[in-house]
Every structure is written in structure tokens, then in C-alpha cells.
N, C-alpha and C positions, 0 to 999 in steps of 0.2 A: 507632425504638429503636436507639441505637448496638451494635454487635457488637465483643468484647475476646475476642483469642484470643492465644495463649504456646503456640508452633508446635516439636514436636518432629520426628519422621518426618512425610513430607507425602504426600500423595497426588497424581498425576498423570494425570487422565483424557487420551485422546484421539478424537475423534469423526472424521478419517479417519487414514489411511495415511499417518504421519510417519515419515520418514524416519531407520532407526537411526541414524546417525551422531548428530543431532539428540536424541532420546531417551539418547543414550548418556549426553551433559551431567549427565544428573539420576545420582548416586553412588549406589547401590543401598541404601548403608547409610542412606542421608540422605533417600530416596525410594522409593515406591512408585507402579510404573505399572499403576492399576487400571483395565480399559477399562471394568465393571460396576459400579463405584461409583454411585451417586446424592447423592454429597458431597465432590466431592474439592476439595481447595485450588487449584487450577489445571485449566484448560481447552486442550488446544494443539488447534488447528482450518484445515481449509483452507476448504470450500466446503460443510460442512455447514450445513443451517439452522438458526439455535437463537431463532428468533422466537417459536417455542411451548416453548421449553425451561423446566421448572422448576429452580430454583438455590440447591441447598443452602446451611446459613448457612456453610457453611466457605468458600465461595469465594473467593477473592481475586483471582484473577488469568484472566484468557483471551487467549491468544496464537494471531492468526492469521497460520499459517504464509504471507504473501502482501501482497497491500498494502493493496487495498479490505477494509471490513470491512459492505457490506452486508448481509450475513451472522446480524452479531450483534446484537440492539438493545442499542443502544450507551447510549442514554436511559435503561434499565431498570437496566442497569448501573453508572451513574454515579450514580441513585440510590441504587441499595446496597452502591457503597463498591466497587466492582469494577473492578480496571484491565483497561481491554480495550488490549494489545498488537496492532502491526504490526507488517511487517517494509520497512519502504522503503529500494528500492535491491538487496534480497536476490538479485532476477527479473531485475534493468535489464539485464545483457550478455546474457540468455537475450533478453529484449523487443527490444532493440536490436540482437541478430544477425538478428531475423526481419524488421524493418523494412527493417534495408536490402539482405538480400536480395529483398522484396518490391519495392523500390523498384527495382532493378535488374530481376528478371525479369519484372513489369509493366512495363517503358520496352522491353522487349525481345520482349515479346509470349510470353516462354517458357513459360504455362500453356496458353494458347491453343495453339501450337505445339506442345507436346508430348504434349497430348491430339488434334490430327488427325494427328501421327504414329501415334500406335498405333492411330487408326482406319485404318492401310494393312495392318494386320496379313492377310496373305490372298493379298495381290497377287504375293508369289513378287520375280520376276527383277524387275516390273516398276516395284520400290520405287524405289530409286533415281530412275527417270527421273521418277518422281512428285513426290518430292522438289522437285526440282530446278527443279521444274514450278510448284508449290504456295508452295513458298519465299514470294513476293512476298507473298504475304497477309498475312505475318507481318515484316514490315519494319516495326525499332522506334527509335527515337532513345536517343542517349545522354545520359547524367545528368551527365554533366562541361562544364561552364559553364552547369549549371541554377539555377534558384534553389528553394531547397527552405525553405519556412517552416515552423518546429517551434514549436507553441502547449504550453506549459508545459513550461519549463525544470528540471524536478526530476530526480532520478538515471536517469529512463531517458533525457528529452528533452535533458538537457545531453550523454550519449552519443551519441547520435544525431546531435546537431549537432557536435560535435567531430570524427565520423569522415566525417560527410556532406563536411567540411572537405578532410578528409586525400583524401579521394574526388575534390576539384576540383570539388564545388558552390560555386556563392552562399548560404548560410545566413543566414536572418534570424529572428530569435527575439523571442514577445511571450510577458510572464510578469510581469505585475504585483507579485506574490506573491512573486518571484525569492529564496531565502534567500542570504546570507552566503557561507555554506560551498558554495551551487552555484556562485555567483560567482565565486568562488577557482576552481573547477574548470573552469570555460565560458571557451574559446578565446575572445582578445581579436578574433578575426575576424568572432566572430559577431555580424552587426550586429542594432543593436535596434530591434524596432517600438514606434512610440509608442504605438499602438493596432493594436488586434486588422483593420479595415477597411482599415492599410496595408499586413498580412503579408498579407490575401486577394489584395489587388489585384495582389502583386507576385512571389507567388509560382507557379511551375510544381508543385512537388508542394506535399503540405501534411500533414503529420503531426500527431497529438494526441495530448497524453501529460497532462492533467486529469481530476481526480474530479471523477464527477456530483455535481450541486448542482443547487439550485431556479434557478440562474444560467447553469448550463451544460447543463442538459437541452433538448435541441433548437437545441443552438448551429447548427450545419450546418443551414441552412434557404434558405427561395426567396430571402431579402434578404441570408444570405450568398455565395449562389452568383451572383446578380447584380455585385458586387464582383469576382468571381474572374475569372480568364482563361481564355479559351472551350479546351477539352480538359485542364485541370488534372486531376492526380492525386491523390486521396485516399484517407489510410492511418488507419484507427481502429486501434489495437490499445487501447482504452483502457476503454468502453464504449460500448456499440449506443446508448443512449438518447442520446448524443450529437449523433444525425444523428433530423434528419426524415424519416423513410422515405419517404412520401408525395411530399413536395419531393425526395426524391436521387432517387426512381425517374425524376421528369419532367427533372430536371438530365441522368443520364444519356441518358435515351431524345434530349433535344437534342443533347447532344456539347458541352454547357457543361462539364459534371466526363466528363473522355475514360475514367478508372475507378477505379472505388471499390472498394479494397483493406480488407476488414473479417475481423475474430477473431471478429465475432457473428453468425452466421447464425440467419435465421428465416425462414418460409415467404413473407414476402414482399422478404426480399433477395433470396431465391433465384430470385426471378422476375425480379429487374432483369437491364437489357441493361449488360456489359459491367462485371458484378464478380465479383471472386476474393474470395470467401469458404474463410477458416478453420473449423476445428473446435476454435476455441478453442486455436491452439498459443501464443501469445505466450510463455508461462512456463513452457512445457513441454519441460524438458528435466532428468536426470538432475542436473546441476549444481545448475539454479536452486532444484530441490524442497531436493536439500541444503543449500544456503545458506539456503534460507527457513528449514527445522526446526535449521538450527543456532543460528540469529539471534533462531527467537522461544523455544528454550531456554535462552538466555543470559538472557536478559531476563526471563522468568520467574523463572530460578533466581536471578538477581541480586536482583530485586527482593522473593522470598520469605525470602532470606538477610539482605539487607543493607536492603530498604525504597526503595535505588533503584528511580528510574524513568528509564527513556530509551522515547520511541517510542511515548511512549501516545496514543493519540486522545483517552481524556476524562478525563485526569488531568494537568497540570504535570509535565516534564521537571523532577526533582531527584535530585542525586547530594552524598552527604554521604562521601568517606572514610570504609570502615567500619574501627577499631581493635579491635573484637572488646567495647567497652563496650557493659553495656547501653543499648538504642536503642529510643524510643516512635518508633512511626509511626501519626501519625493524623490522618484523612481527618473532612472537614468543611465547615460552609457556612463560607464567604468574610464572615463578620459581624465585626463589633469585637468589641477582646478577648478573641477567641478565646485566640489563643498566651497573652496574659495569663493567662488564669483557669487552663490548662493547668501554665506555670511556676509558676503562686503554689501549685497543689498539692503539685507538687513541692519548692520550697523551703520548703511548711509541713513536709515532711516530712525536713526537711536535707538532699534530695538536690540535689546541685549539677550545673549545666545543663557540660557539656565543650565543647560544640558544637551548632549547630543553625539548620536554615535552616526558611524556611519562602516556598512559591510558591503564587500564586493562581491559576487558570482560572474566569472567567469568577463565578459564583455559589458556586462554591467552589472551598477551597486543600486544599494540604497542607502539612504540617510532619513534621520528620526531628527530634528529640533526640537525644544522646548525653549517659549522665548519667555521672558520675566514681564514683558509687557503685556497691558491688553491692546488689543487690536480691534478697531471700529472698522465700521463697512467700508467707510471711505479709503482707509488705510489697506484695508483688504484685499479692493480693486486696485489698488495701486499695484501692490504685492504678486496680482494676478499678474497684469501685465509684463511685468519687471520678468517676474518669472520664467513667463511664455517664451520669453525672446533667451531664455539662454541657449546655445547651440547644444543637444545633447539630451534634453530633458522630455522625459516620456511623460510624465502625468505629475502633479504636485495638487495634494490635501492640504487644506487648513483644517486642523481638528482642535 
């Protein structure tokens, strides 16, 4: 059964800690931020679960303040007419300052090194000549004329490769997927792997910047590390399921991958020989959380205002100039004569079409109207009705 709502004040749920700056986007007059709601029109979220969540009929929208959206089932939602919002790109200078400081202070041995320094704590006068002593263990090679392979070129891994660049690495980059707009962005230095078997073979570090999929779960495995070059370095900040645990524990315990730099520790990385395990810092910084909640406020308030989308996972990127006319936005399967049966209502009713796109994804589209008329309550309800009854249609706005 399609859902038809004519939105005045809105509600604003949040289920963690968004960022005021972020929250501020929403105008108090135009918005209310209820965290006790059980209906609100909008969801902003970083890392809560909402797999068991129930979802009022008001919802429309849920923005996660971050990139993955494991989080949210995304399937349930696109069922019911629900834009589930990212934020890519928000985190990438936060992800991509830790990367290559990892990259640097593992080639340098600086973890290692600065946890048996402060085991000398005790030793008195004797520090020093200990030092001086010990030093050798920690002797580490430098990253300038290394070749560093970055697998997936999107806003954090074209950074990475860009500054790995300015650094005086070799960078070579594999991204089948590769968008447009990174392209434009990605140093012409960065050479390109034809496939993924020639960036293993030829690279010294190896970075990963890819969402898990049924394709890349368990990419890092015993027939990728056979490919690689005996002491290679590898950096996950992207997700743990990426890597065969099993397979890296025996890689490393050989000295084929010389250390595995990860943001996802578990009780049994924690047991491999010679990796630096995170607590989850990649995004974590005062900056990135800001930029996230400002990015999936925008987006939000855009699209509950005006019906745009940008950045959705399971709804078509469309943007219609908004003039302030009234504007249908409605969500639906991807069938014939959809848009048709939608305008012949409207023109039964002499309202005439100003504007109007209409984008598909996959088993369903959306469409934006702008109509040149105004539209009273009475005409509204009619509109609702008329509406409801078409076969196909998941949820239709008058904005």
C-alpha cells in the first residue's frame, strides 16, 4: 500500500551522538529534534543497529552519519519507500591521515620501538646506554622509492594515492569501478593495474579502501598472498572481513606479509605475530565526525524539502531545481507507464507538468514533478486518492 504525506514541521530522530554543528542545519522553526519519537520523518545514525528497528509510516529518510551502512537494512527500506543516505568522502582526510601515518611508523618499527622503550621505565641513569644498545632491533626502511598498491580508488584511496605520490612512492592503483569525478581527481602518476594479481605481485605496501560484498569478503587470502612479495605490508582500514584471518595468521607467522596494519581487532588478530591493531581509529577524529553530521544533514534536509537526492544507496541520485512550485515526489517500481498514468492524472485535472525528471535503480525509479499550478487541500485529497490506487507506487510527497 502506497504511503501520501504533505509535510509541514518535521521531526528529527537521532540514535547516536551527532554532532551539533550537524543537527544545527535543521531550523528549529521548520524542525523538531525528538530523540523519543517512535515516528519521526528522518533517522541520522552512526553505528547504531537498526536490524530489529520498527519504522514508523512517517519515515522517509535515514542518514548515516559515515560511509558503510551495514548498520541499516537497507532491503527493508527500499521496500518502504525509504531513502537510506551516506556520507562518502565526509571521513577520507581523517582515514587517509592514519594510513599514512601507519605506513610510515610500521616501515620504521615506531610501535614496536616505543612500547620497549617505556618497558626501561626503572632503569634510572642506565637508560640511555640501553637505548643505544637496543636501537638495532628496531631498524626500519624507508617508504620513498617503494611501491605502494591502493585497491579501490574512491575518496579515501585516490587520497592516499595522491599524497603517497607527493611522499616519493611508486603508486599503482586497481579500481574497476573507478567513477568520473575520482578520475578527474587521481594524479596522472598513478599507474593503473589491469588487474588486481598485478598490483599484489608488484607491490611493497598494499592498502584497501573497498566495501564488503559477497565478491570481496575474504579477498586477502593464501592465493592472494602467494602473488605478493615475501615481507609486504598490509593496511585494512576498510573492514576486517576482508582478510582471511586463518590465511594472514600463517602469511604472517612466514614473513610472506612482514605486517598487518588493521582498524579491526579480534581475539584472534590479537594473537598474530607482528600486527598493529587499531581500536577502530580510522574516522575518528573531531573533524571527520563533523563533516559526516553536516553532510548527512544536508542531505536529509534537502531531500525532505525539495525531494532531491544525492548519496543514496538504494534510491537514484536525482536533483530537480527547486522554484518553490508545488512538486510530487514519488517513489515506485521501475514498470511501464508508470510516469504516464501519474501525468494523465494530473493533466485530467488541468494541472500542467513545469518540469520533471524521472531516474531508475534497478526494479525501481523515482520521479520529481514540478507542476505550474497551485494546488488547494481539496485538490490535494483528490490527488492523494488518485494516486494511491496506482498499481506499483511505494510512497508519493506533495512538497
Amino acid at each position: 500500500m502506497s504511503t501520501i504525506t504533505l509535510e509541514k514541521v518535521k521531526t528529527i530522530k537521532t540514535l547516536n551522538q551527532i554532532a551539533a554543528c550537524g543537527l544545527d542545519i535543521f531550523k528549529q522553526d521548520q524542525y523538531t529534534i525528538d530523540n523519543d519519537t517512535s515516528n519521526p520523518d528522518a533517522i541520522l545514525v552512526r553505528s547504531a543497529n537498526m536490524h530489529s528497528m520498527e519504522f514508523g509510516d512517517q519515515l522517509k529518510a535515514i542518514a548515516r552519519a559515515g560511509a558503510g551502512v551495514n548498520n541499516i537494512p537497507v532491503d527493508k527500506c527500499t521496500e518502504r519507500g525509504i531513502v537510506v543516505f551516506n556520507t562518502p568522502g565526509a571521513n577520507a582526510n581523517a582515514v587517509k591521515e592514519l594510513v599514512l601515518t601507519s605506513l610510515i611508523a610500521s616501515s620504521r618499527n615506531l610501535f614496536a620501538g616505543t612500547a620497549w622503550t617505556k618497558s626501561l621505565e626503572g632503569e634510572g641513569e642506565q637508560i640511555p646506554k640501553l637505548v643505544e644498545a637496543g636501537k638495532k632491533q628496531f631498524v626500519g626502511q624507508e617508504i620513498k622509492g617503494k611501491t605502494l598498491g591502493v585497491i579501490g580508488l574512491g575518496a579515501i584511496g585516490a587520497l592516499v594515492a595522491n599524497d603517497a605520490l607527493a611522499l616519493e612512492m611508486d603508486v599503482i592503483g586497481f579500481d574497476p569501478f573507478i567513477s568520473v569525478d575520482t578520475a578527474w581527481k587521481l594524479s596522472r602518476n598513478v599507474q593503473r593495474a589491469m588487474t588486481i594479481e598485478q598490483l599484489f605481485a608488484e607491490s611493497d605496501y598494499i592498502t584497501v579502501h573497498v566495501p564488503l560484498t559477497e565478491e570481496t569478503r575474504g579477498m586477502f587470502n593464501e592465493a592472494a598472498f602467494r602473488m605478493m612479495k615475501q615481507g609486504v605490508h598490509i593496511l585494512n582500514f576498510s573492514r576486517g572481513e576482508l582478510v582471511n584471518e586463518a590465511d594472514m595468521a600463517e602469511a604472517l607467522e612466514s614473513g610472506k606479509v612482514g605486517m598487518y596494519i588493521t582498524d579491526f581487532p579480534n581475539e584472534q588478530v590479537l594473537k598474530m605475530k607482528n600486527v598493529i591493531p587499531f581500536p577502530h581509529l580510522g574516522a575518528s577524529t573531531k573533524e571527520s565526525e563533523e563533516n559526516c553530521a553536516m553532510m548527512a544533514a544536508r542531505q536529509v534536509k534537502d531531500f525532505l524539502e525539495t525531494g532531491n537526492i544525492k548519496n543514496s544507496v538504494n534510491f537514484p541520485n536525482v536533483s530537480l531545481p527547486y522554484t518553490g512550485r508545488h512538486r510530487v515526489s514519488a517513489f515506485h517500481r521501475n514498470v511501464p507507464n508508470m510516469v504516464g498514468q501519474i501525468t494523465s492524472i494530473l493533466s485530467g485535472y488541468n494541472l500542467n507538468i513545469a518540469d520533471m525528471v524521472n531516474r531508475s535503480r534497478n526494479e525501481y525509479a523515482y520521479t520529481l514533478i514540478d507542476l505550474d499550478n497551485q494546488v488547494d487541500e481539496d485538490m490535494l485529497s483528490i490527488l492523494k486518492i488518485k494516486f494511491s490506487q496506482i498499481a506499483g507506487m511505494i510512497t508519493i510527497r506533495m512538497i
